[in-house]
C-alpha positions as a LaTeX table, in Angstrom:
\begin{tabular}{lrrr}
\hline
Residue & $x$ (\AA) & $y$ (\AA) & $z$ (\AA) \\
\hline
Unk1 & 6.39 & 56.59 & $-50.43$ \\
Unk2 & 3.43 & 54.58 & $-47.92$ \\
Unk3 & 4.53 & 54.98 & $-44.12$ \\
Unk4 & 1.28 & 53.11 & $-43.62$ \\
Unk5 & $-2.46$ & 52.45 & $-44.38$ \\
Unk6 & $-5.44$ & 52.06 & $-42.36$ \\
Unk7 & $-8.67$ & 50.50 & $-43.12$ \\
Unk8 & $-11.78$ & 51.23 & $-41.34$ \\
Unk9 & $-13.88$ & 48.14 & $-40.52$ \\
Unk10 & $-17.83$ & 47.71 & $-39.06$ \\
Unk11 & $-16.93$ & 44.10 & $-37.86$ \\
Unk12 & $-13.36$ & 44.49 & $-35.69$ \\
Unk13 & $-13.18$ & 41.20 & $-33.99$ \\
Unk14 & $-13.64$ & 39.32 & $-37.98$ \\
Unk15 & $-11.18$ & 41.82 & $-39.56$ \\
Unk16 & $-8.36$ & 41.10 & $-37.01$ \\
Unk17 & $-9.04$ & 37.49 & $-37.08$ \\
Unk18 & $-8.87$ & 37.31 & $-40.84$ \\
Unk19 & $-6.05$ & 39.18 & $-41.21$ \\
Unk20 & $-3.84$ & 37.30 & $-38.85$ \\
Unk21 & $-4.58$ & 34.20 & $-40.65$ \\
Unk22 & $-3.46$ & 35.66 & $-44.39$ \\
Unk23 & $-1.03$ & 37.58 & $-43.59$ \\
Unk24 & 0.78 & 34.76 & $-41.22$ \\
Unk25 & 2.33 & 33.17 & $-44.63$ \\
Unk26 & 3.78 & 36.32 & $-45.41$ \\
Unk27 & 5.49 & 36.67 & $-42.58$ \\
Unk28 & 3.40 & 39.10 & $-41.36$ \\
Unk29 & 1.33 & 39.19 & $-37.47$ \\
Unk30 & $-0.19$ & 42.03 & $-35.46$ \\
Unk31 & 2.32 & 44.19 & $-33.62$ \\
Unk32 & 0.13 & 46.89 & $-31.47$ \\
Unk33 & $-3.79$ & 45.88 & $-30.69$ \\
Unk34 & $-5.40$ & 49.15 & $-29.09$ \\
Unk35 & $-8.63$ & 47.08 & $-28.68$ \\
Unk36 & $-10.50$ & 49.76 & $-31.18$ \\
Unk37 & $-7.43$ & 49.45 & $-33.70$ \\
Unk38 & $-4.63$ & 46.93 & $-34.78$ \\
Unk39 & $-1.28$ & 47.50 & $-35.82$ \\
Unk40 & 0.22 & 44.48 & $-38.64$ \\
Unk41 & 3.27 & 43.78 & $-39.71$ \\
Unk42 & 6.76 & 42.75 & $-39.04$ \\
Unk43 & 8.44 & 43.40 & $-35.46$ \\
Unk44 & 9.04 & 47.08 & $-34.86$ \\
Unk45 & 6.96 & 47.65 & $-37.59$ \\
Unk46 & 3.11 & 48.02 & $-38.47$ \\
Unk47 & 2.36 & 49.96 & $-41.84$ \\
Unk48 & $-0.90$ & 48.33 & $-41.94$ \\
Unk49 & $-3.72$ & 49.35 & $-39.68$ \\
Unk50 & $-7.37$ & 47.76 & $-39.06$ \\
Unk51 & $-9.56$ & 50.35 & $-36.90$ \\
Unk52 & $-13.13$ & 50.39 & $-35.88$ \\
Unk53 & $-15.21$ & 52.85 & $-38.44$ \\
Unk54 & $-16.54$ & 55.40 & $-36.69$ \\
Unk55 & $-20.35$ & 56.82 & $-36.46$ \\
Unk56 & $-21.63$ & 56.33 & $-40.06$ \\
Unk57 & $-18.49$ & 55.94 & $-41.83$ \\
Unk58 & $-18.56$ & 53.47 & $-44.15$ \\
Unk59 & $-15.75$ & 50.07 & $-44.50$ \\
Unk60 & $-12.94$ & 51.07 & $-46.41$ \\
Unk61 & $-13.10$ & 49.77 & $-49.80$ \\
Unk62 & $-9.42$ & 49.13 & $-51.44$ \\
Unk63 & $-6.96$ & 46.89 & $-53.15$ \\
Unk64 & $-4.27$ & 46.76 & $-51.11$ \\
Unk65 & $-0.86$ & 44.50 & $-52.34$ \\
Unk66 & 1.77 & 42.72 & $-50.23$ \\
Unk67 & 4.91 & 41.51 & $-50.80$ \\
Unk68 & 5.49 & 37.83 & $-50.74$ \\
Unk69 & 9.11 & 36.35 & $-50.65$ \\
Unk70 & 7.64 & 33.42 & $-52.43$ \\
Unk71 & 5.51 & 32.14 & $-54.77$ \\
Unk72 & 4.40 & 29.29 & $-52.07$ \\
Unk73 & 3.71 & 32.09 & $-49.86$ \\
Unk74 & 1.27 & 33.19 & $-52.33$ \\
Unk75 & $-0.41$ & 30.17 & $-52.40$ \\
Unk76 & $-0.24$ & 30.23 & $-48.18$ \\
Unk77 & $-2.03$ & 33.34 & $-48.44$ \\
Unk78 & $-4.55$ & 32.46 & $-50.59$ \\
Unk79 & $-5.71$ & 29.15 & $-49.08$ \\
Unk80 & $-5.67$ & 31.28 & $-45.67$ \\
Unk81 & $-7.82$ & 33.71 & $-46.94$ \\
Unk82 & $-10.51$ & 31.25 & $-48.39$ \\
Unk83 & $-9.90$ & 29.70 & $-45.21$ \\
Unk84 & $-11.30$ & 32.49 & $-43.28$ \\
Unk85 & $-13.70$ & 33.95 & $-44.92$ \\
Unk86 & $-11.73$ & 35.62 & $-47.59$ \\
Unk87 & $-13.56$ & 35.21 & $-51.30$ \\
Unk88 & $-11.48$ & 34.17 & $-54.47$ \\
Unk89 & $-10.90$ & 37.18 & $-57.02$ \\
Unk90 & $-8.78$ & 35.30 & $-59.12$ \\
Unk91 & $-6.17$ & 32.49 & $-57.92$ \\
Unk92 & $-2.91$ & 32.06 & $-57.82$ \\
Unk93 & $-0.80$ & 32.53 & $-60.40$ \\
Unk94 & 1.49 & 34.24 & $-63.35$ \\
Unk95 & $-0.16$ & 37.42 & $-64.41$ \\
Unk96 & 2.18 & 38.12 & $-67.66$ \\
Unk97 & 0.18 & 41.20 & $-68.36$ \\
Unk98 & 2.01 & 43.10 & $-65.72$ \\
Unk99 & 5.38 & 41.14 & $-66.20$ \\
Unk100 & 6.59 & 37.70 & $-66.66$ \\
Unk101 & 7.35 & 36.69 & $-62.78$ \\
Unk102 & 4.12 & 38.74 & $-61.60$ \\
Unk103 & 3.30 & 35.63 & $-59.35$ \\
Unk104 & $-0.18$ & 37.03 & $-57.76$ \\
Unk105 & $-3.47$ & 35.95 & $-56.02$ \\
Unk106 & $-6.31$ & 37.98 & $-55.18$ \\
Unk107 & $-8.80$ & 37.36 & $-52.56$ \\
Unk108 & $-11.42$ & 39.76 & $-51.13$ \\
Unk109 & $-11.59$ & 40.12 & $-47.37$ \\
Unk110 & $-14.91$ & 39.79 & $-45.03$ \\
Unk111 & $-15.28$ & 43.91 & $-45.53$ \\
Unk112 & $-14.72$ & 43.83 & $-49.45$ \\
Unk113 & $-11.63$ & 45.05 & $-49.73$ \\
Unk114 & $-9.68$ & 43.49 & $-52.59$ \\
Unk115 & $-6.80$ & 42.15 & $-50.72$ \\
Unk116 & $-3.73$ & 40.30 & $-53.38$ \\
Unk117 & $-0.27$ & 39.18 & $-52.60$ \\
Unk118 & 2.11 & 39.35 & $-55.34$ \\
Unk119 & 5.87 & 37.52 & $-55.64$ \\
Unk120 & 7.79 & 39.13 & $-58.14$ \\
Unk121 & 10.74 & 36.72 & $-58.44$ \\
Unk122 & 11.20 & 34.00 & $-60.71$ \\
Unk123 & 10.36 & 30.81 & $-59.75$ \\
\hline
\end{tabular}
């Protein structure tokens, strides 16, 4: 459904540098950098986007999931996040509420944005 996302950021050089440190675990690293905007993903690919806010628009403000092929990767994530500036919004582990290998951690990133990564595969 989601070609790709972007989120608009006041503090560019922060954002980029915080999410190349999470999303390294996941497999994940910036792909295009247009100086004003970054492109992150996987190679060929960059459905996430990080770009300067412009005049008096606002940070973007949204939870935003990824995909992790692990539940270690998970926990990657998370430490890299708190790491780097990231906030904890609730740890790592089984949320049974949504299903019973729901393997998630939530952080939120130096803009507010509630950033989680979710593994939904048994251990």
């Amino acid at each position: 459904m989601l070609d790709h996302i972007g989120l608009r950021t006041r503090q560019l050089k922060e954002m980029f540098a915080f999410y190349e440190a999470v999303l390294a675990p996941l497999g994940f690293s910036k792909q295009k950098d247009f100086g004003v905007a970054a492109g992150f993903g996987k190679t060929g690919m960059h459905p996430l986007w990080i770009g300067q806010a412009e005049g008096d628009a606002a940070a973007s403000s949204v939870h935003l999931a990824l995909t992790a092929d692990s539940r270690g990767a998970v926990d990657d994530f998370y430490k890299a996040a708190l790491a780097n500036g990231g906030s904890d919004n609730g740890p790592p582990g089984i949320r049974p509420q949504y299903h019973e290998n729901y393997y998630g951690a939530f952080v939120i990133d130096p803009d507010g944005n509630n950033l989680e990564a979710v593994c939904h595969e048994a251990q």
